[in-house]
C-alpha positions in Angstrom: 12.1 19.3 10.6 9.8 16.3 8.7 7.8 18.0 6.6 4.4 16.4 5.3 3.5 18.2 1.9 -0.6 18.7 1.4 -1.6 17.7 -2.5 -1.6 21.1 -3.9 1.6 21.9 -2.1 3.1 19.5 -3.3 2.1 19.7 -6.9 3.4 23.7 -6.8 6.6 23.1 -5.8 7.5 20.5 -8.4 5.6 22.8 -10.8 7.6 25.8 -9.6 4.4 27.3 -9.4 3.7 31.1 -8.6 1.0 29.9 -6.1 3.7 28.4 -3.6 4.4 31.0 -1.1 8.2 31.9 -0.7 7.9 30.5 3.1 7.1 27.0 1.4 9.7 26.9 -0.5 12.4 27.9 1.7 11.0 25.1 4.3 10.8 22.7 1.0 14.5 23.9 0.3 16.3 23.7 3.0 18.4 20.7 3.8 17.9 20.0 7.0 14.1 19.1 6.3 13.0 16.3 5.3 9.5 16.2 2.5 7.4 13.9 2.3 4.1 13.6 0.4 1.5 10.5 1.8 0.4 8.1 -0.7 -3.3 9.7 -0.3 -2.2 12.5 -2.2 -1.3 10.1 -5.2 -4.7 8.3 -4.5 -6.3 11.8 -4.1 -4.4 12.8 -7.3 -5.5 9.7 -9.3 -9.1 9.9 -8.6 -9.3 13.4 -10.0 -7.4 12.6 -12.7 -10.0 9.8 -13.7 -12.5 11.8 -13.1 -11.9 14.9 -14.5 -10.8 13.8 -17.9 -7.5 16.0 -16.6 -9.4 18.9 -16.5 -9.6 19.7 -12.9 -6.2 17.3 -12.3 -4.0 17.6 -15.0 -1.5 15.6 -14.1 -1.8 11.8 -13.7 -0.9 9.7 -10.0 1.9 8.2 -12.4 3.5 11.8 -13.3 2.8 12.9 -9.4 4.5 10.3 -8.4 8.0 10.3 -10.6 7.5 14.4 -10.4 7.6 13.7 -6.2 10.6 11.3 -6.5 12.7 13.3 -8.8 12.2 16.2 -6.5 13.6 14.1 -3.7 10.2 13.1 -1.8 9.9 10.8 0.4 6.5 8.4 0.1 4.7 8.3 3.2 2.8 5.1 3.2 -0.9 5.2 5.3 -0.4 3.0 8.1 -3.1 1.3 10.9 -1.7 4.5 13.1 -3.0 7.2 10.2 -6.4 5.5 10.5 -6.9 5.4 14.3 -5.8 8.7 14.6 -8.2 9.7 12.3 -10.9 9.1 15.5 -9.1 11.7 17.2 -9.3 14.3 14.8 -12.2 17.4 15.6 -14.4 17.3 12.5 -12.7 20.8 11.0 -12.3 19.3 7.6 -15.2 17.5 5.6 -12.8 16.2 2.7 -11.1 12.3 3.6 -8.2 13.1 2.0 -6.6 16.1 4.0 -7.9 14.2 7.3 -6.1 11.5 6.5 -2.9 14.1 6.2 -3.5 16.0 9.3 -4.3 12.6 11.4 -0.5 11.2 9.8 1.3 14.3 10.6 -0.2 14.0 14.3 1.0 10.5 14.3 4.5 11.3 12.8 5.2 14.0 14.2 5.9 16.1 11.3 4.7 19.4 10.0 1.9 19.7 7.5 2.1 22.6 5.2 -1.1 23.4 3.5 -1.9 26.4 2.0 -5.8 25.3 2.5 -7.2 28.0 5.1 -9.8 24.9 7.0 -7.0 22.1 7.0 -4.8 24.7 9.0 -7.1 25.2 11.9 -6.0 21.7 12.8 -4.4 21.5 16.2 -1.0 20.3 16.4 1.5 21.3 13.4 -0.4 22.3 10.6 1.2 25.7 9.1 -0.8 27.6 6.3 2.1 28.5 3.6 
């Protein structure tokens, strides 16, 4: 299974946070899968980080990033295909950034685990952890 990692998500399990349900981190664990995380979570990552000071994102896009590749993420880059599909998309979700990651799991094919309630009403793949 490709697995596309929402920010949060993704920031728990290379935390090895309580928050990350034990679903998550089987589906993060197991072998077989493959994880991703998109480069708009490091972009989503880095604007919060500049903008709260690290208050409300602790962690920089620079430390996201190693933290993700250490953990044996791959990088999903945003691609023409993320943006069209974007027109596709049902206007569930007000924020850009988890658009963008439920338009590139529709175009990739992959699984989007989120544990954000909204971004799971998504049609297609999108599985609330």
């Amino acid at each position: 299974m490709n697995l596309l990692l929402d920010t949060h998500v993704a920031l728990w399990a290379v935390a090895d946070s309580p928050r990350l349900s034990a679903a998550a981190k089987s589906l993060i664990a197991t072998p077989e899968n493959k994880v991703s995380v998109s480069a708009a979570s490091l972009w989503e990552i880095a604007i919060k980080h500049a903008n709260g000071g690290g208050r409300t994102m602790p962690v920089s896009a620079d430390e996201a990033h190693d933290k993700f590749s250490l953990a044996g993420f791959g990088l999903l880059s945003i691609a023409a295909a993320h943006a069209l599909a974007l027109e596709t998309l049902p206007p569930i979700h007000k924020d850009p950034f988890d658009r963008i990651l439920a338009a590139q799991a529709r175009a990739e094919g992959m699984t989007l685990l989120t544990a954000d309630v909204v971004l799971a009403k998504y049609p297609g793949d999108v599985r609330k952890v």
